[in-house]
C-alpha positions, 0 to 999 in steps of 0.5 A: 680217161677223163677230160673236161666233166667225162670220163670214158668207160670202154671196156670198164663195166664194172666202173660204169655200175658203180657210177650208176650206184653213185648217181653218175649219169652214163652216156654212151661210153662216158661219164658224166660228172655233176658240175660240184664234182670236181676229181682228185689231181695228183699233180697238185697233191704232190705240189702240196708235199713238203720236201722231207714228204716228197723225198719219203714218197716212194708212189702215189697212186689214184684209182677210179674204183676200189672196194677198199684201199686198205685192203688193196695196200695189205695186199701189196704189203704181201709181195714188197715194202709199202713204206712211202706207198699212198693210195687214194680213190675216187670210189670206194665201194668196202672201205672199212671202219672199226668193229667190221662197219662198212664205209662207202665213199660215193663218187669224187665227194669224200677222201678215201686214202691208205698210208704205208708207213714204216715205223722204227719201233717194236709193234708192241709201242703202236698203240697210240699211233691211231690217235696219233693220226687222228690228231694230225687230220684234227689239225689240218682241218683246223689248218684250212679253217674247219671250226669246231674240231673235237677228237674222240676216242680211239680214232674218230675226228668229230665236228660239232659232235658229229663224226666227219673222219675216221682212221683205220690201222693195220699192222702188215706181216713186215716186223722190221721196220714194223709196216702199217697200213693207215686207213683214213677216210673224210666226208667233204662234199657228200651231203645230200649225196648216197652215203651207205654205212652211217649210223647216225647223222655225220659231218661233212668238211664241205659244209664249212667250206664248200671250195675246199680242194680235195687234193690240198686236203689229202696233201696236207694230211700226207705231210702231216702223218709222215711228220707225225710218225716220225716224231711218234718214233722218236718220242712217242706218245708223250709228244702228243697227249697234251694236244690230243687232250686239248680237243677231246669231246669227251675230257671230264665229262661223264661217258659210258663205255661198252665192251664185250666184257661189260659196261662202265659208268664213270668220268673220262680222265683223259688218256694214258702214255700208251693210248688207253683211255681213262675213265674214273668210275667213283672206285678206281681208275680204268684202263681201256684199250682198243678193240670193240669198245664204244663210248658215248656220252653218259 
């Protein structure tokens, strides 16, 4: 239960460990919470939805603690439809990235949210769709007026260089519609704060614009995605890769691109129909999908 700053923790130790993890300091059975700390409000992110978001939501659900909110929505997918199901946490303790890296959310500082979304097109066409997402939260956070937004290759969004989003999709076990479970997570008010799982230095929403509500921005990405994935099944990819290539770091620059299969050396010629980047390496032009890949600047 929360009220003013508190939150009461009987009977939950679990939670109380976590908080404790996260810096949150414990008193008696309450939690209290720092004074920038300032918790996610369903009413308001539903007060956000567009009309055609707010008829297609079938649940919004905030959890105080999950290990992963991925995970918890695949789990759902096993017993019923998750189109139009959001889950979105106030702790993260196992959020997952791309290539198996483990991404913590501390307490009441980031977005963690998982997205069920049913799409009306083979799950062989879905390629692009991660770069889809990406796009729409680039957008956003042009919106609210973060500076700065670059997108990088397949899922990341990039302020300055630095990684501030990162979005991880999972097709479920339902083929019709295909489901698919979109993972995103943002750093907004966490510098300074335990951040575990960052490899190198990251960006965060909140030093750009420190009063930026956390439940405006999560309802401001739901109705962009569902927006954006209903136009992706109409017209797919081709709606969007002039507007993705727009804010791509890495457009004509000489990158580097390592995969199990080797290393490549070349120039980035921007990106395919179906998703995959292209990097001109003097000879000819190559097509990389997703999968463990990683690229940087050459």
């Amino acid at each position: 239960m929360v009220n003013e700053g508190r939150i009461e923790l009987t009977g939950d130790s679990v939670l109380a460990k976590d908080l404790r993890f996260h810096g949150i300091e414990i008193v008696g059975d309450e939690a209290r919470l720092p004074k920038d700390v300032r918790l996610l409000e369903p009413k308001k992110i539903l007060e956000r939805l567009r009309p055609e978001a707010s008829e297609w939501l079938s649940s919004l659900r905030l959890l105080a603690h999950v290990e992963s909110t991925n995970q918890c929505l695949m789990k759902m997918a096993e017993h019923a439809p998750i189109d139009g199901r959001v889950l979105i946490a106030e702790v993260q303790t196992g959020g997952r990235g791309r290539r198996g890296r483990t991404w913590i959310s501390p307490f009441g500082r980031n977005i963690a949210m998982s997205i069920g979304m049913g799409l009306a097109c083979p799950s062989s066409g879905i390629g692009a769709v991660s770069l889809v997402i990406g796009l729409a939260i680039a957008e956003v956070l042009r919106t609210v007026g973060v500076r700065n937004v670059e997108l990088k290759w397949p899922n990341d969004v990039l302020i300055e260089g630095q990684k501030v989003s990162g979005i991880l999709i999972e097709l479920t076990n339902h083929s019709r519609p295909v489901e698919i479970v979109i993972g995103v997570g943002i750093n907004i008010g966490a510098r300074g704060v335990l951040m575990k799982g960052v490899e190198h230095e990251v960006a965060d929403v909140a030093d750009q614009i420190p009063d930026l509500s956390r439940s405006v921005l999560a309802g401001e990405i739901i109705n962009l995605v569902h927006l954006y994935c209903r136009e992706f099944e109409r017209f797919g990819f081709r709606a969007f890769r002039d507007r993705w290539l727009d804010l791509h770091a890495y457009q004509d620059r000489r990158v580097v691109a390592v995969s199990g299969s080797g290393t490549i050396h070349g120039i980035c010629r921007g990106i395919s129909l179906s998703g995959a980047l292209l990097i001109d390496d003097g000879e000819e032009l190559i097509e990389l999908i997703g999968g463990e890949i990683t690229i940087r600047k050459g």
